[in-house]
MIKESE-743944 format. One line per field, with one value per residue: residue number from 1; x, y, z of N, C-alpha, C in turn. Coordinates in steps of 0.001 Angstrom, whole numbers, padded with zeros to 6 digits. Each point is the difference from the previous one (the first is absolute). Example, Ala and Ser with C-alpha at 12.3 -4.5 7.8 and 13.67 -1.06 7.14 Angstrom:
REM MIKESE-743944
i <- [1|2]
n.x <- [013190|-000350]
n.y <- [-005690|001050]
n.z <- [007800|-000720]
ca.x <- [-000890|000820]
ca.y <- [001190|001190]
ca.z <- [000000|000060]
c.x <- [000900|-000770]
c.y <- [001200|001090]
c.z <- [000000|000730]
REM end
This chain:
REM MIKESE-743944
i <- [1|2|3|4|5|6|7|8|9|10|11|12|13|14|15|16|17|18|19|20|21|22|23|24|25|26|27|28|29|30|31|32|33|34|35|36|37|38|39|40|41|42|43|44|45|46|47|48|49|50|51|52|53|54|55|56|57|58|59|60|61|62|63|64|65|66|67|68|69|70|71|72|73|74|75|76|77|78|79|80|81|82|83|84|85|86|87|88|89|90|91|92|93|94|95|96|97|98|99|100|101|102|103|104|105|106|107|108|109|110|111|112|113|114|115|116|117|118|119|120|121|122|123|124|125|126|127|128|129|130|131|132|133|134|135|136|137|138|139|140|141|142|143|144|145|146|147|148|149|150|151|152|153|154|155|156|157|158|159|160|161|162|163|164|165|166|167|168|169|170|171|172|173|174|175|176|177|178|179|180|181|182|183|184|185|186|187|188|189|190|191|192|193|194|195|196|197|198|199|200|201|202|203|204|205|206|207|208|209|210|211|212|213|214|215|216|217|218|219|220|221|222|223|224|225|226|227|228|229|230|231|232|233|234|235|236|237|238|239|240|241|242|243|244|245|246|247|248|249|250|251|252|253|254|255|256|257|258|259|260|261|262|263|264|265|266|267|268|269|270|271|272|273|274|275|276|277|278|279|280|281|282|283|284|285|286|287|288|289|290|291|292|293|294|295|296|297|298|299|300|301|302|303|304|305|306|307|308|309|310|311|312]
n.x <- [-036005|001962|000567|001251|-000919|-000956|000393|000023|-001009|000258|001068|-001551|-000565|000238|-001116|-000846|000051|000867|-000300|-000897|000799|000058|-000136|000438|000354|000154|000760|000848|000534|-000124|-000066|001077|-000209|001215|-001367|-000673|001200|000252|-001714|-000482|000934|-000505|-001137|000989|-001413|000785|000877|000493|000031|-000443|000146|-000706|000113|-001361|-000166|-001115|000049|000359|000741|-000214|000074|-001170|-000187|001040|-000251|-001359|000956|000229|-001029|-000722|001211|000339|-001118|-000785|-000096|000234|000565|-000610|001156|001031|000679|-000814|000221|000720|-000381|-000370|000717|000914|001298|-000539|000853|-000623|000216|000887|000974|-001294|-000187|-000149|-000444|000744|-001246|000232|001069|000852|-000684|000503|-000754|-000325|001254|-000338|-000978|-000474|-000797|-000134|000011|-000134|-000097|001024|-000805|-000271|-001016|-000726|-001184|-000315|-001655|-000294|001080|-000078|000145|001177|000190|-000474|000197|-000398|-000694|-000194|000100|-000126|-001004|000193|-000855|-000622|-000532|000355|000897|000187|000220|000425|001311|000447|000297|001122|000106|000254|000353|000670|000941|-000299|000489|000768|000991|000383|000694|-001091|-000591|000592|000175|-001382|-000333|001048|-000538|-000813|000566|000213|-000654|-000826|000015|001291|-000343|000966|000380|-000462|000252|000654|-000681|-000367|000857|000953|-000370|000051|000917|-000631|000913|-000132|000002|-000606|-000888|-000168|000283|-000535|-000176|-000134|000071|-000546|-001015|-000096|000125|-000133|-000583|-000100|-001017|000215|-000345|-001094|-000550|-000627|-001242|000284|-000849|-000612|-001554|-001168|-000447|-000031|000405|001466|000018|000955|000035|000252|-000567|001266|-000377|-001201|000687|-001545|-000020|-000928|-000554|-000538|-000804|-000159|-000432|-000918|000662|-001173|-000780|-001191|001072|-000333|-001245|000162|000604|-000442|-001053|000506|000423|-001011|-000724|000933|-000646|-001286|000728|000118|-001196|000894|-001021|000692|-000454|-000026|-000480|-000760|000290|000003|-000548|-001310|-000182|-000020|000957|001430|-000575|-000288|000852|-000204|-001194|-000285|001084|-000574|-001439|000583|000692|-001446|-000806|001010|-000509|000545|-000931|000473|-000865|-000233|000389|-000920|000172|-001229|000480|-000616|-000140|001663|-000805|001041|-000043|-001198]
n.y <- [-030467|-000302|-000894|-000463|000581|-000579|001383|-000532|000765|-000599|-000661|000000|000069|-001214|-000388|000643|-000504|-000497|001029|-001206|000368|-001269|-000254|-000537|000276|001038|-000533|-000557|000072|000727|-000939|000586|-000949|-000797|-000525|000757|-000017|-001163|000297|000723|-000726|-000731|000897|000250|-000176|-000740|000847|-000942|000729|-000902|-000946|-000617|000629|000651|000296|000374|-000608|000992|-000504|000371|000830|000415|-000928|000441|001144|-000122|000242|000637|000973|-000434|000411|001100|-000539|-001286|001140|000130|000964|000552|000316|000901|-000280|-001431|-000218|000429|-000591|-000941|000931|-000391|-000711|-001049|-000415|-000519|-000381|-000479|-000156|-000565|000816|-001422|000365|-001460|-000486|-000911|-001165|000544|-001136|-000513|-000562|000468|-000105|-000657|000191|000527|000240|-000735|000690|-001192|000744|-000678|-000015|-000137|000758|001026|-000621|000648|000980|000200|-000647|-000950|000798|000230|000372|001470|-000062|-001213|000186|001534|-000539|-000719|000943|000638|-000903|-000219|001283|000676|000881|000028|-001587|000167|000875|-000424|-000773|000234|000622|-000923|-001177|001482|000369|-001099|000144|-001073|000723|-000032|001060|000159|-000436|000617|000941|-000369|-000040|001103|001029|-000503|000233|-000074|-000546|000924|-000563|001326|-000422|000076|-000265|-000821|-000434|-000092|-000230|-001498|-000118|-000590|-000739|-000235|000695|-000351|-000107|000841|-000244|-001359|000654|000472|-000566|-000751|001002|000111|-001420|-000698|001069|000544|-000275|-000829|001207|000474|-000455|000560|000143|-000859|000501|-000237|-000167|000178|001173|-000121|-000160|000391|-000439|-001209|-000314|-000259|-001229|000383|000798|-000647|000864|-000647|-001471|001297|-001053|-000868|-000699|-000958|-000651|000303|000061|-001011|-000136|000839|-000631|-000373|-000156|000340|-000639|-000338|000536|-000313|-001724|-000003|000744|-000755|-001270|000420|000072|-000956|-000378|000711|-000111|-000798|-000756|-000808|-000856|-000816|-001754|-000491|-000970|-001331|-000171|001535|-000052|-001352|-000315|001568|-000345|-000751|-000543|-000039|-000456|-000054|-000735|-000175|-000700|-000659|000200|-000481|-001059|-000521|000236|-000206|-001481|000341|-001121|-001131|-000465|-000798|-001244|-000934|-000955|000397|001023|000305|001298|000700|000189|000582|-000714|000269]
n.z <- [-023118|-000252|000303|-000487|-000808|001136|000240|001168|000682|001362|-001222|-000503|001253|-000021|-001295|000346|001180|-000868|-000843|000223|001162|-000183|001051|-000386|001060|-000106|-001528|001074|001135|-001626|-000713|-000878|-000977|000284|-000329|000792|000612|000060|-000140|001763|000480|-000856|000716|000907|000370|000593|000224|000004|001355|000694|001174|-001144|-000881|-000119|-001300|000118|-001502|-000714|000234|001121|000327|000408|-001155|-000591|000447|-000331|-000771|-000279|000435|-001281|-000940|000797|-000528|001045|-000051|-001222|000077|-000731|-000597|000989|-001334|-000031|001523|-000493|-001132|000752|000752|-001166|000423|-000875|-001144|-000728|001499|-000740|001500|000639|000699|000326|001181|000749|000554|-000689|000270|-000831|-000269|-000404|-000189|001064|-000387|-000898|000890|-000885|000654|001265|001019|001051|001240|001413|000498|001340|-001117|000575|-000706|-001097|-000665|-000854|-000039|000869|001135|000044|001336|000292|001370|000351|-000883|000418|000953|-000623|-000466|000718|000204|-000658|000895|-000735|000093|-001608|000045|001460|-000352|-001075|000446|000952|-001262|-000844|001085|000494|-000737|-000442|001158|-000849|000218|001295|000817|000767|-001124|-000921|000987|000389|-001592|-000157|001322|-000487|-001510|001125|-000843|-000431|-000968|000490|001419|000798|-001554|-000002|001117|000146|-001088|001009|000754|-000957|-000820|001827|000225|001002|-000586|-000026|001109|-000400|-000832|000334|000842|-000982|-000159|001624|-000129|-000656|-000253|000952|001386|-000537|-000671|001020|-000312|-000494|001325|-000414|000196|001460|-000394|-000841|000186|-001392|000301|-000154|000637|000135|000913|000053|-000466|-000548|001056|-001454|000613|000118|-000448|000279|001203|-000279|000990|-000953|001231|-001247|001065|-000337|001408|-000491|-001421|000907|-001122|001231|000943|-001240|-000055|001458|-000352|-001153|000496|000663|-000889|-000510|001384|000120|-000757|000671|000760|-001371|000121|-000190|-000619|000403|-000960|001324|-000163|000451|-001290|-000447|001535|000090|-001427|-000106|001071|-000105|-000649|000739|000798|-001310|-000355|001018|000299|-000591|000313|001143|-000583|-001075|001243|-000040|-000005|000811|000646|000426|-000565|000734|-000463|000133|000901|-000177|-000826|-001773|-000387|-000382|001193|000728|-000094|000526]
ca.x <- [001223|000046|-000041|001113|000267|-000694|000741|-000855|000117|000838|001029|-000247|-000433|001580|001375|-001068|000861|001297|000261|-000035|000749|-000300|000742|-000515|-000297|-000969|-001528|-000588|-000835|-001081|-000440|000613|000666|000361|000012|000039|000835|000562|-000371|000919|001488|000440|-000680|000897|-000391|001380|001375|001016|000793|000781|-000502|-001394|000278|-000613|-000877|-000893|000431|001300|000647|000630|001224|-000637|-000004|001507|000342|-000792|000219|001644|-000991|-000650|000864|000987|-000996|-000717|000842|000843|000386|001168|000807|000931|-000410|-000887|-001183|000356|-000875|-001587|000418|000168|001271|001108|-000648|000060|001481|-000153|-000488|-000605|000426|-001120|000001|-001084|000479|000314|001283|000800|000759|000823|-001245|-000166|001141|000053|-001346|000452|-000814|-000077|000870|-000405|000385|-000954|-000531|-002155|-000291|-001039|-000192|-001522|-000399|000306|000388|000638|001114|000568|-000503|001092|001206|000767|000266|001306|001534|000522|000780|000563|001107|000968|000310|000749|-000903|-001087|-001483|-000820|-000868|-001582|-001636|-000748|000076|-000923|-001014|-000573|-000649|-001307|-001031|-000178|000563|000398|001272|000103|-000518|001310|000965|-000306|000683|000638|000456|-000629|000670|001895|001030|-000609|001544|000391|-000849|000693|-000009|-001203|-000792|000737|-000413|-001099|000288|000361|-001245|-001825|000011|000300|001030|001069|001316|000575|000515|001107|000870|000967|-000027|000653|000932|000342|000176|000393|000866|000770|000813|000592|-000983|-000371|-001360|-001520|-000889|-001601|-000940|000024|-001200|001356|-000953|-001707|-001029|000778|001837|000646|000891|001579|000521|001818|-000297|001186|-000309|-001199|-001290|-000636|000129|-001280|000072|-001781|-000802|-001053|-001090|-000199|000743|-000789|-001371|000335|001475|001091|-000657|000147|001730|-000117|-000205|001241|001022|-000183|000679|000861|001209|-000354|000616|001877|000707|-000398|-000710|-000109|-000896|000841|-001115|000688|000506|001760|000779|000948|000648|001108|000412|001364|-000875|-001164|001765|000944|-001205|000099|001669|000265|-000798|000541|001427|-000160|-000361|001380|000303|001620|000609|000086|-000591|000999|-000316|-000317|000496|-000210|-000235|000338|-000084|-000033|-000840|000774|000428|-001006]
ca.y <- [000408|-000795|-000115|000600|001268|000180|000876|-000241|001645|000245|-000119|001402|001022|000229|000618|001986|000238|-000517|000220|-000822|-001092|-001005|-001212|-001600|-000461|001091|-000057|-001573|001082|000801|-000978|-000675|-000947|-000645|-000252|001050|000750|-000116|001139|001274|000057|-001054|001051|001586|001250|000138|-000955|-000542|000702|-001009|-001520|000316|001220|-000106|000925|000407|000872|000149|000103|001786|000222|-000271|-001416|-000992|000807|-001266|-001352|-000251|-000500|-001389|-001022|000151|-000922|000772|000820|000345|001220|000923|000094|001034|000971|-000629|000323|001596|000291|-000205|000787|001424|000922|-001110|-000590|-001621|-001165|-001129|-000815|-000003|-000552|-000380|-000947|-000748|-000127|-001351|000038|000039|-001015|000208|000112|001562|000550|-000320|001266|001115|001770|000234|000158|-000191|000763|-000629|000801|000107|001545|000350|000322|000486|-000027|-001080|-001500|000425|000816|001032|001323|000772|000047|-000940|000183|001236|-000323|-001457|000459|001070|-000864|-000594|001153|000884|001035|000650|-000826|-000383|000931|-000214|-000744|001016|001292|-000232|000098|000910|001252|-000636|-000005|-001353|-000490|001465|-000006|-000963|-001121|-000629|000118|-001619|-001526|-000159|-000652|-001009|-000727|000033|-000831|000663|000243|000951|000283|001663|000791|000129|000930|001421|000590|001335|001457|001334|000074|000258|001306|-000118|000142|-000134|-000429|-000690|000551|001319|-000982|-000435|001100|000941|-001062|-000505|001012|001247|-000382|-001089|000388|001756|001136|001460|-000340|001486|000525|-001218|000365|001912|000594|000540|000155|-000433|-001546|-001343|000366|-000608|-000985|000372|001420|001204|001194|000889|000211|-000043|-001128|-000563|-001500|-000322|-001064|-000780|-001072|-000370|000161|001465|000890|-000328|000975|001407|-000208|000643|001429|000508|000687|000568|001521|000715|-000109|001465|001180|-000232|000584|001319|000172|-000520|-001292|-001153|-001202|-001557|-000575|-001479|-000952|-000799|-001153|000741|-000266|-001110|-000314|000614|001437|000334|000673|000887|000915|-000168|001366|001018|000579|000617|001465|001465|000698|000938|001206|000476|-000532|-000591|-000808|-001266|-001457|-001262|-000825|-001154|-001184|-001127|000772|-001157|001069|001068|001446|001188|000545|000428]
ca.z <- [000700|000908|001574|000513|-000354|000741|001085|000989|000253|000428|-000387|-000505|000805|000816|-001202|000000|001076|000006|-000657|-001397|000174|000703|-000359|-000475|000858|000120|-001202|-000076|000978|-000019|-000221|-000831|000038|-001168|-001667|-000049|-000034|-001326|-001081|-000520|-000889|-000866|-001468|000188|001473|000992|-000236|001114|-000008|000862|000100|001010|-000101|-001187|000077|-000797|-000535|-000309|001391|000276|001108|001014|000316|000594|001003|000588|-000139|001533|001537|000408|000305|001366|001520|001145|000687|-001128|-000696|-000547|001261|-000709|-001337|-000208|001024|000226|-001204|000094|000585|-000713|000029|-000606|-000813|000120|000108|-000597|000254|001085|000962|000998|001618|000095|001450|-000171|-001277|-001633|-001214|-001561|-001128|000120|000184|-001562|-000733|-000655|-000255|001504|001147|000716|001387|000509|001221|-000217|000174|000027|-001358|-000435|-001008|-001021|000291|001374|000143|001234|000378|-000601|000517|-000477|-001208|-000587|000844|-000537|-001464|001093|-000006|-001399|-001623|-000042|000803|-000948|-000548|001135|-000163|-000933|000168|001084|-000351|-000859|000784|001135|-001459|-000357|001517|000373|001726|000300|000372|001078|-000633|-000434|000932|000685|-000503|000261|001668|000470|-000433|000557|-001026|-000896|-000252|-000469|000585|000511|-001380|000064|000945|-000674|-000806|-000259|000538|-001124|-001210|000401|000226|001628|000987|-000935|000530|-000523|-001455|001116|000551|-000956|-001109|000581|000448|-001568|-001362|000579|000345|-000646|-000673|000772|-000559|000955|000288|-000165|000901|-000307|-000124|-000120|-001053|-000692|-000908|000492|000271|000744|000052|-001337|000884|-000237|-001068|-000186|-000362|-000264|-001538|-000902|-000212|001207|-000438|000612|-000092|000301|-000133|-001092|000302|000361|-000952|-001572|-000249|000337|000085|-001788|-000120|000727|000123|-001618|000621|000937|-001162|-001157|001099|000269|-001431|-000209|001098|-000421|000990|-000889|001047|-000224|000762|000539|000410|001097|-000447|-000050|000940|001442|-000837|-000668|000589|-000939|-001037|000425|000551|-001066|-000492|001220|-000040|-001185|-000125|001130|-000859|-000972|000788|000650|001387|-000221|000399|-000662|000240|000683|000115|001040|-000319|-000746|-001017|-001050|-000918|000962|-000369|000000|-001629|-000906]
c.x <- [000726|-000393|000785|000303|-000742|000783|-000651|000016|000856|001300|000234|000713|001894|001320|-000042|001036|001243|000331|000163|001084|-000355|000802|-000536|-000711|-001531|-001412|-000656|-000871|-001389|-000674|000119|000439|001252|000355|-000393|000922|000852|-000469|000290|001185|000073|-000577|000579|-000701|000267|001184|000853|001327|001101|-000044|-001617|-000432|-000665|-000176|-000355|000538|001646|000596|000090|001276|-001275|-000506|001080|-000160|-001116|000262|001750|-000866|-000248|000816|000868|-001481|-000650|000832|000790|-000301|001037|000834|000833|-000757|-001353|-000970|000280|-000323|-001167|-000530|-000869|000997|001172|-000464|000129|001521|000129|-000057|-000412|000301|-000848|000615|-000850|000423|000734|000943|-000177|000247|000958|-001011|-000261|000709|000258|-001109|000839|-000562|000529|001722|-000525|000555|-000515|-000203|-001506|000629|-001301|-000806|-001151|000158|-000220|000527|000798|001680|000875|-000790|000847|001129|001049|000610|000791|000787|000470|000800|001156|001726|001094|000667|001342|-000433|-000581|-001084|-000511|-000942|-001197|-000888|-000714|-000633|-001888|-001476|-000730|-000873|-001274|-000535|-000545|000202|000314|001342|-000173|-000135|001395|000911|-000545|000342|001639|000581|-000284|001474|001825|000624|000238|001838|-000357|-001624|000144|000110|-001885|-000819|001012|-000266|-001741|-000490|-000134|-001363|-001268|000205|000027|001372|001992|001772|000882|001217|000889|000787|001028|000358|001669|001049|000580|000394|001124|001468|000805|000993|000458|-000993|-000686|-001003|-001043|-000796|-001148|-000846|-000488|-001065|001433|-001135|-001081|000092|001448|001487|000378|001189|001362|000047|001599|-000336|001312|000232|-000706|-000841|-000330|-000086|-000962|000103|-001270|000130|-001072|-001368|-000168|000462|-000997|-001085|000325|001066|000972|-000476|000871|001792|-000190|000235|000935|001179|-000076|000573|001299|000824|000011|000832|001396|000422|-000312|000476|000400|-000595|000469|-001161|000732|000894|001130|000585|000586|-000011|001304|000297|000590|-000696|-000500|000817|000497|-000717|000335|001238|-000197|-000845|000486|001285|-000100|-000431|000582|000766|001971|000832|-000115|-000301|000840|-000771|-000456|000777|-001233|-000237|001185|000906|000429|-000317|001400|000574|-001068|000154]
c.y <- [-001242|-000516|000945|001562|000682|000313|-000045|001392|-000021|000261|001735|000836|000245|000329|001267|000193|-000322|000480|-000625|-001445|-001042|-001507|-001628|-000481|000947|-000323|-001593|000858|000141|-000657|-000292|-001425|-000288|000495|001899|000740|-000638|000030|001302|000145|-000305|000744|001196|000678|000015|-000283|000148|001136|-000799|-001098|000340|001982|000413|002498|000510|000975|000488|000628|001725|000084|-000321|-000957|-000704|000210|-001185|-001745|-000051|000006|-001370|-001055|-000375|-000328|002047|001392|000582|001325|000884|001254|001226|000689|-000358|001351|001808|000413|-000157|001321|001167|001096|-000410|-000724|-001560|-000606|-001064|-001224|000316|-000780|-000255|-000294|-000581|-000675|-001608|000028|000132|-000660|-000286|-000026|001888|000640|-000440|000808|000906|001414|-000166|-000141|-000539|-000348|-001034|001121|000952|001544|000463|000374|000864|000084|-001309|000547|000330|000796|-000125|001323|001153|000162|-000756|-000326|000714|-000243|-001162|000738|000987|-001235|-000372|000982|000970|001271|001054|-000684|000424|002097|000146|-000982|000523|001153|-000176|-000569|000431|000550|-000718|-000332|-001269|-000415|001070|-000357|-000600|-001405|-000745|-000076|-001076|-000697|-000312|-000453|-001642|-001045|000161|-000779|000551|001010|001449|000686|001626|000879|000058|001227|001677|000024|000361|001140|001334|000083|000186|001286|000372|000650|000303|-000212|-000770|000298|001599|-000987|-000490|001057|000640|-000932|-000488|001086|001371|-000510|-001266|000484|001352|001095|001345|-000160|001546|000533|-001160|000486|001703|000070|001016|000983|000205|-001688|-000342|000252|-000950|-000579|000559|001348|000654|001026|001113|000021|-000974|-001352|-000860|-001416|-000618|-001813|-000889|-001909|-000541|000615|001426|000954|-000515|000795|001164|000239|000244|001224|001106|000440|000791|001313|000285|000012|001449|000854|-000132|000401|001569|000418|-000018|-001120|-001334|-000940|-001233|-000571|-001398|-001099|-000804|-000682|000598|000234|-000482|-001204|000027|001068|000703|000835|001436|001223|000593|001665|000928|001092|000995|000825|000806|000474|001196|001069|000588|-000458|-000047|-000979|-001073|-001353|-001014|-001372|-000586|-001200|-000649|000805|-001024|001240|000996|001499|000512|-000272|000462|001864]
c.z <- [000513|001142|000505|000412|001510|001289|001267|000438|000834|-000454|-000860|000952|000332|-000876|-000376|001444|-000136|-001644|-001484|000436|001237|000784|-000100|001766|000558|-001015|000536|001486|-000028|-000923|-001608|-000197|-000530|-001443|-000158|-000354|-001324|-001106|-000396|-000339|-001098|-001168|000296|000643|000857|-000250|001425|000145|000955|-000063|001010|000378|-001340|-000102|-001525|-001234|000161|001686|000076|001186|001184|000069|000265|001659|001032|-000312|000984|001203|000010|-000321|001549|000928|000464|000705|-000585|-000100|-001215|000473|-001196|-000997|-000299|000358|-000052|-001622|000380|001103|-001192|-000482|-000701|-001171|000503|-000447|-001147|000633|001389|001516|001151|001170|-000142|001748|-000008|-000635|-000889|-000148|-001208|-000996|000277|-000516|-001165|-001051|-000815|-000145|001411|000481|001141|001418|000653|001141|-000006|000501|000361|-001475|000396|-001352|-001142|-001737|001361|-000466|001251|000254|-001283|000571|-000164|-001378|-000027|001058|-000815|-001499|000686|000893|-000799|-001249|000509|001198|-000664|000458|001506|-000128|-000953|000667|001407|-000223|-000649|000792|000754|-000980|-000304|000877|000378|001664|000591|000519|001416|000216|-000327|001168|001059|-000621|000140|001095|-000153|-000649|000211|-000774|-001654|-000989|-000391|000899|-000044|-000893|-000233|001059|-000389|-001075|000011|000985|-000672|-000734|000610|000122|001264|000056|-001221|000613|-000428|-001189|000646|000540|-001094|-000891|000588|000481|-001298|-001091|000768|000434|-000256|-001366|-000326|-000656|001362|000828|000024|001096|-000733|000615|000340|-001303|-000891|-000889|000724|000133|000638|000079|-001185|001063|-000277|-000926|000524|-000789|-000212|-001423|-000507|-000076|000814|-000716|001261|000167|-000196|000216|-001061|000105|000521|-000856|-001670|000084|000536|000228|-000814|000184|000943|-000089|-001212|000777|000818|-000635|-000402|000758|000063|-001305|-000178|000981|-000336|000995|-001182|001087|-000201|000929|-000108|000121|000927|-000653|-000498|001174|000542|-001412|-001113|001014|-001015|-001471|000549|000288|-000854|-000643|000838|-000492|-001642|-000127|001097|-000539|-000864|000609|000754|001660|-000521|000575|-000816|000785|-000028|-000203|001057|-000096|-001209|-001278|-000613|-000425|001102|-000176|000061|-001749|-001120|000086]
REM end
């Protein structure tokens, strides 16, 4: 056997813990030499994913993912989409994004798989992470208010975090962009509390563009009242939250839906993101199934409608 070829166990032990990936300062550590390492390169059982940045075999996304840690030093975490796949709820980012607690350099900032943050986060697991919270407030930051309802939506649902959990991480961060769209939404999707989404329904969709107002929360059926019934013609309009309208939750509106059609009531259904995202849209549907049911008035624009309902 070479020399060369002679893996000190330790270097073993830490490339079984780091996913096959290593760094030049770490294989000298543990008692690699030198000429060691530029064996394993030089015969391809490592290849260089950085400067001083080695791993085993054909690179994966979870080795890039340990090689941006050990490139951003001591304290390094993965961060946003990175850390919210390793979660379970996301595919793998193309490019990754690390905190690290020490400057960004321009060499950092020239990497190509990494995104690199300066600022120290709380990590766990391995390859180190952001918490879950942090993570889905950072993607929640930066997204649309589809994107802040899906990823709030998606993490309760997989029971990664809870809603009180997210609502400390939030208090804690007053700087945290589109904070207030955030905490109002997950208002709406924990299910706690459906005001939020009534509030804008009856401010933005109803009255912003002269739509009739319903009787709320009235039983039209057996089981659970029904958030908006114009029962003058023939219909109920429901505002679900993400959360509480799955599994048994589909089962449950399914059966009252049925009652409700057995009754001659047809049903529409609004999520958070046709409300306090698309009022005007939402206004629009509205005007036009109470028209066809014989409402005789006429819908009025908002200042911010693109498309005017009274001419539909």
């Amino acid at each position: 056997m070479h020399p060369m070829t002679r893996v000190p166990d330790a270097v073993v032990w830490l490339l079984n813990e780091q996913e096959g990936v290593i760094s030049r300062a770490q294989a000298l550590r543990h008692g690699l030499t030198d000429a060691g390492i530029r064996h394993f390169t030089a015969s391809g059982t490592w290849r260089a994913l950085s400067a001083g940045i080695y791993a085993a075999g054909h690179p994966s996304w979870l080795q890039l993912a340990w090689a941006g840690v050990l490139i951003a030093g001591p304290g390094a975490a993965l961060g946003g989409a990175a850390a919210v796949h390793l979660l379970g709820i996301a595919d793998p980012p193309g490019v990754i994004d690390v905190w690290c607690p020490g400057k960004v350099s321009s060499v950092l900032r020239r990497e190509p798989y990494w995104r690199f943050h300066r600022g120290a986060r709380r990590s766990l697991g391995s390859p180190p992470r952001t918490t879950a919270e942090e993570a889905i407030l950072t993607l929640c930051s930066q997204g649309s208010l589809d994107d802040i309802g899906g990823w709030l939506s998606k993490a309760l649902f997989k029971r990664i975090t809870t809603p009180d959990r997210l609502r400390r991480a939030v208090v804690q961060k007053p700087k945290l962009r589109q904070r207030a769209l955030i905490l109002e939404t997950l208002t709406v999707v924990a299910g706690g509390s459906e005001s939020p989404m009534e509030v804008r329904f009856k401010r933005d969709v109803e009255k912003a563009h002269g739509l009739p107002s319903p009787s709320r929360q009235k039983c039209y059926s057996r089981g659970r009242k029904s958030d908006l019934g114009y029962t003058e013609y023939g219909l109920i309009a429901e505002l679900d939250g993400m959360i509480g309208h799955r599994g048994a939750g589909e089962i449950r509106d399914a059966r009252r839906d049925a009652e409700h059609l057995v009754a001659g009531l047809a049903i529409l259904r609004f999520g958070w993101s046709d409300v306090a995202g698309h009022p005007c849209e939402t206004a629009a549907i509205m005007a036009r199934v109470l028209r066809a049911r014989g409402w005789r008035g006429k819908p009025h624009d908002c200042p911010r409608c693109q498309k005017g309902l009274a001419s539909d």
